[in-house]
N, C-alpha and C positions, 0 to 999 in steps of 0.2 A: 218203829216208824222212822225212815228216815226225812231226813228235812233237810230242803234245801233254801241255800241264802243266797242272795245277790248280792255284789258289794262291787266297790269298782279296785280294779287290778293296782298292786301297795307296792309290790316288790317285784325283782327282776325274776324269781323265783316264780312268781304269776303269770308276768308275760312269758317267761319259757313252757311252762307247764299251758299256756294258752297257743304259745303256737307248733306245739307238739298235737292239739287236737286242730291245729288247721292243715298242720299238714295232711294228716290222717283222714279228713275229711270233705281234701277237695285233691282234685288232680293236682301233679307238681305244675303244669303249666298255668291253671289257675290258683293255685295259693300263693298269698300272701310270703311277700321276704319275711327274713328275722326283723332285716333293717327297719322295713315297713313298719312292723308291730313295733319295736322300738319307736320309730318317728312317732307312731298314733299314740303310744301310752305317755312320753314325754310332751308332745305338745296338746293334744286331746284326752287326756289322764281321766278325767270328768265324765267323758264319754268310752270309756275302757274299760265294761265289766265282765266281770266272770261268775258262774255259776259253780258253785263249792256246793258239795255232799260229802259227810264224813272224812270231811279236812281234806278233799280231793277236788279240784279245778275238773269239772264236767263240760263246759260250756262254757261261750265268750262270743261278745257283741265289741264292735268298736268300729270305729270310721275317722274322716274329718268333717270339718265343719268348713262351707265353702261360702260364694256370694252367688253362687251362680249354682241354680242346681241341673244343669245342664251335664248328664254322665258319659258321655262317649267319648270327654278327653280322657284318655288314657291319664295325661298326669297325674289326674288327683289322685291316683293309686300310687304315686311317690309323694314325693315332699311339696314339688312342686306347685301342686294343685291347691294345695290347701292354703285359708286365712286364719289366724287365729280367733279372728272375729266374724267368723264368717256369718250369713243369715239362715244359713241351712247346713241341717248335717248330712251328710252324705254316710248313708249304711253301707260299712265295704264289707262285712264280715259278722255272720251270725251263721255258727256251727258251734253244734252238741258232739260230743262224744259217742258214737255208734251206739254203746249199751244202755245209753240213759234217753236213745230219742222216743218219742211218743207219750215220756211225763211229764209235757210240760215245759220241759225248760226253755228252750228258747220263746216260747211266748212269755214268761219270767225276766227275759233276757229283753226282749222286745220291749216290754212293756217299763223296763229302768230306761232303755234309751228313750224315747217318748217320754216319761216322767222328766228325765232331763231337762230336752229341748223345751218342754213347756215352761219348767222353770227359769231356763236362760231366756226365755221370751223368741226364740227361732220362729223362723217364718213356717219352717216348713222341714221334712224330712226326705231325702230323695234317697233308691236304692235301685239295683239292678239284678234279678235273680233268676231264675231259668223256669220255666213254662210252668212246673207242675207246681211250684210253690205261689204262685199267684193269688190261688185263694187264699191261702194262709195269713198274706201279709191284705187283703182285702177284708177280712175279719177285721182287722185293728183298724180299719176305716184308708187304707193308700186305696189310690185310685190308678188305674191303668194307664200308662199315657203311651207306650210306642215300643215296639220292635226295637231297640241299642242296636248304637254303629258300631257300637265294642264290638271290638274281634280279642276282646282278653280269654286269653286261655283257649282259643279255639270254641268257644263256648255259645250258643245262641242265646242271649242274655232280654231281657224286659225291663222299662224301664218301669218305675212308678213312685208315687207322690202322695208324701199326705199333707196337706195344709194343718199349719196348726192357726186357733185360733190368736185375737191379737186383740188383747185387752191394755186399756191405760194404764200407764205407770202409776204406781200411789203417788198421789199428791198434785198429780195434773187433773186439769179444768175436766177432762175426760173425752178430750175430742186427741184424735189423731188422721194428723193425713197424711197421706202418702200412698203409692203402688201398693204396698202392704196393707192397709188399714181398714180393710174386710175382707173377712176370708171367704174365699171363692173353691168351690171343688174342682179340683183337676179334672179334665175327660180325656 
């Protein structure tokens, strides 16, 4: 039986063997820089995981973490966009390995980013993907919100959203207010 683990990306040896399957599995006008994956595993480290089978990187999830999750600036796919505190992650990248799609693994991958953002306490998770994976990521509960102004990659892209909920910090009275302080589903 093979087994796969999640873990988030250690070494430079990960992020290479990580953006070796982005290249692989998206057009060169749509993939990700080197540079990119470097910015995201150096400032977003947290949020940079990779799917390993038999000591081999299969799959990789990673983004930044933004205040706005607003996706049709192009910059947040450099440096530019991104906060280190941001309130939302932005999903720029979730691709498996040709041979290993349909077991799993990015729902695997999926589901550490999500694990994540709950424990950093994020508002919310924003991502942008192309028509036929829509369902896929409406499973894990994102919600539809619009047609992207993105023209990255030449690509007709969607955008979508998942609110996460927003629970009191230990030790507060238990009230919180703010724009954030019920979660409301995207439409």
């Amino acid at each position: 039986m093979i087994v796969m683990h999640i873990r988030p990306a250690a070494t430079m040896q990960d992020i290479d063997d990580a953006y070796a399957i982005e290249q692989a599995g998206y057009p060169p006008e749509a993939a990700a820089s080197r540079e990119a994956f470097g910015f995201r595993f150096r400032t977003f480290g947290s949020y940079f995981f990779v799917a390993e089978e038999e000591g081999g990187i299969v799959g990789v999830a990673n983004g930044v973490r933004l205040d706005d999750p607003d996706l049709a600036d192009e910059g947040i796919k450099q440096a530019q966009g991104a906060q280190d505190d941001g309130a939302y992650f932005c999903l720029l990248t979730v691709v498996v390995d040709q041979q290993h799609r349909g077991r799993g693994v990015a729902s695997a991958l999926l589901a550490a980013v999500i694990a994540q953002a709950q424990s950093d306490r994020l508002h919310g998770i924003a991502l942008m993907c192309e028509e036929p994976l829509i369902p896929f990521y409406e499973r894990f509960g994102f919600c539809y919100i619009r047609r992207s102004a993105s023209q990255h990659g030449s690509i007709v892209w969607h955008e979508m959203k998942l609110d996460l909920p927003r629970f009191p910090k230990a030790g507060s009275n238990g009230s919180e207010s703010g724009p954030h302080s019920s979660p409301k589903a995207s439409r």
